[in-house]
C-alpha positions in Angstrom: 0.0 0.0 0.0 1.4 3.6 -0.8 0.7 6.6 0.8 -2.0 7.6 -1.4 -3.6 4.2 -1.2 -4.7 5.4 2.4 -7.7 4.5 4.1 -10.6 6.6 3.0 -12.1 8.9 5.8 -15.4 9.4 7.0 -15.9 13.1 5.2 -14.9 11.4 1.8 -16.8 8.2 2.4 -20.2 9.9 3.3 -19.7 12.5 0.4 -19.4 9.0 -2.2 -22.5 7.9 -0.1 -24.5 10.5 -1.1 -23.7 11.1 -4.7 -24.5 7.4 -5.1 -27.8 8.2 -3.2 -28.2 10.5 -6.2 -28.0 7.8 -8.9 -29.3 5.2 -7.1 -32.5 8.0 -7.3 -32.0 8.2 -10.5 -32.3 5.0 -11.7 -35.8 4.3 -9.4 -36.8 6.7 -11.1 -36.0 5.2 -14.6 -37.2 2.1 -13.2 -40.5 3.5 -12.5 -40.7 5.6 -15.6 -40.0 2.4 -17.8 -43.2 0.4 -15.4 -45.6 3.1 -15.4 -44.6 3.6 -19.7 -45.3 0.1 -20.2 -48.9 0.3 -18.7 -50.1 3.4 -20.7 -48.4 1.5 -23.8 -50.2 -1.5 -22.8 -53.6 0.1 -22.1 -54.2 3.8 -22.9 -57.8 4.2 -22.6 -58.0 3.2 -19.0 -54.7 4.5 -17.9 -54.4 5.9 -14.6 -50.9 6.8 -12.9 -50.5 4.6 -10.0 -50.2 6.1 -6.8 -50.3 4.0 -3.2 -47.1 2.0 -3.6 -45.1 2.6 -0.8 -44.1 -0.7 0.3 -43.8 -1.5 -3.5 -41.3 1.4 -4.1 -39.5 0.9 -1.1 -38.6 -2.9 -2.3 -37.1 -1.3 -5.6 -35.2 1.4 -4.2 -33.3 -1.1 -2.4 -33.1 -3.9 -4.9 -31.7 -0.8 -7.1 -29.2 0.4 -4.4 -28.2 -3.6 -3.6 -27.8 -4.2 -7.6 -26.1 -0.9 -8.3 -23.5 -1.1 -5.0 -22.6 -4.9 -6.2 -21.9 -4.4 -9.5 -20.0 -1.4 -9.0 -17.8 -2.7 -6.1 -17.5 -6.7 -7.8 -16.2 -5.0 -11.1 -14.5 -1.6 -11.0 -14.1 -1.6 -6.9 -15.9 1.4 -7.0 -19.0 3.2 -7.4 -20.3 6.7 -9.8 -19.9 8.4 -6.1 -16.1 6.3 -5.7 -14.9 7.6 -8.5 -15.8 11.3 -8.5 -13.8 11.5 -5.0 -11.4 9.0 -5.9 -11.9 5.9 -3.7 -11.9 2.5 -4.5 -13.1 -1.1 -2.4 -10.9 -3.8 -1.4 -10.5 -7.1 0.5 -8.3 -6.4 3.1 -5.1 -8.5 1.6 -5.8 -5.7 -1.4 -7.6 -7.7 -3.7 -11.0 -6.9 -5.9 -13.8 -7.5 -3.4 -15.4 -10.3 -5.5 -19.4 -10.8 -6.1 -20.4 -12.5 -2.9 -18.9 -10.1 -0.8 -19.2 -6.5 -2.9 -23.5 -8.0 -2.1 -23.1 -8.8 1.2 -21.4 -5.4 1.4 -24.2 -4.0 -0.4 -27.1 -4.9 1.4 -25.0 -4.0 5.3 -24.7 -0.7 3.3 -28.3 0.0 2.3 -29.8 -2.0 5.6 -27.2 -0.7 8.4 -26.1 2.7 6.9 -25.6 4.0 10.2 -22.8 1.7 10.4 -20.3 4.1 7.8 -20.4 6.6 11.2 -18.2 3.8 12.8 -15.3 4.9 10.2 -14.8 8.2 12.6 -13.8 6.4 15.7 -11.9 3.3 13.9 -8.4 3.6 14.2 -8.5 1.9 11.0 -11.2 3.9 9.5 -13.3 1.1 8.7 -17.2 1.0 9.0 -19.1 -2.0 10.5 -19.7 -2.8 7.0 -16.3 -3.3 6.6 -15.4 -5.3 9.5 -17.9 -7.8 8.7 -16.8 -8.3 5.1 -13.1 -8.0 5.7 -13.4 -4.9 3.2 -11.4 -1.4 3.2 -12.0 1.6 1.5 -8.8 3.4 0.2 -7.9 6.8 -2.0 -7.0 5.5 -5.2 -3.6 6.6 -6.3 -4.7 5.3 -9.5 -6.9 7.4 -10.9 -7.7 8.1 -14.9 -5.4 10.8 -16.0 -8.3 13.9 -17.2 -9.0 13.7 -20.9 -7.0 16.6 -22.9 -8.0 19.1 -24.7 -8.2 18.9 -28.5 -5.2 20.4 -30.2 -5.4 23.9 -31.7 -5.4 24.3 -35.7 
């Protein structure tokens, strides 16, 4: 581990929490455009937007968040919200996460979010999350160089 491959504090960490918050948002929303399209395409004339589905929303947003943290963690150790602050998921020997435990991870994260706050009295700064999955979060020194501007003619 070099020095930038540090472990991720608790400012960062909840700052990638909520920016992932934002497209996990986002997609619901697609989620629920894409339903709600498909009845009006399937019957127009009696069409009415559907309305008293808590429980029912609920269950998506958090399949959505569960789907969207695993597949982010198992394949690029990170998330939309990891990469704009530049912090990346590993096991704690350094390796990629894998898919059982980036979804175990996942669904601590969306069940127990609470348990991030632990990251700011951990010596270690890991969350409970990351203690039961054997997980830390680190600044990437890594990152994608910024694309360049196109030459001048």
């Amino acid at each position: 581990m070099t020095a930038a491959d540090r472990p991720a504090g608790i400012v960062t960490r909840v700052l990638a929490a909520l920016i992932d918050g934002v497209v996990v948002a986002a997609l619901t929303g697609a989620v629920f455009g894409a339903v709600v399209a498909g009845m009006f395409v399937v019957n127009p004339v009696s069409f009415r937007w559907p309305h008293g589905l808590l429980a029912e929303a609920s269950l998506v947003t958090v399949g959505v968040a569960v789907g969207y943290l695993t597949v982010g963690w198992a394949i690029a150790g990170r998330t939309v919200g990891g990469a704009v602050l530049g912090v990346r998921v590993v096991a704690n020997g350094g390796a990629r996460l894998g898919w059982t435990r980036s979804a175990c991870r996942a669904v601590l994260c969306v069940l127990v979010p609470l348990g991030l706050l632990w990251v700011a009295v951990s010596a270690r700064r890991r969350s409970v999350q990351d203690l039961v999955v054997r997980s830390t979060v680190l600044y990437d020194a890594r990152k994608v160089p910024a694309p360049r501007a196109p030459a001048a003619r």
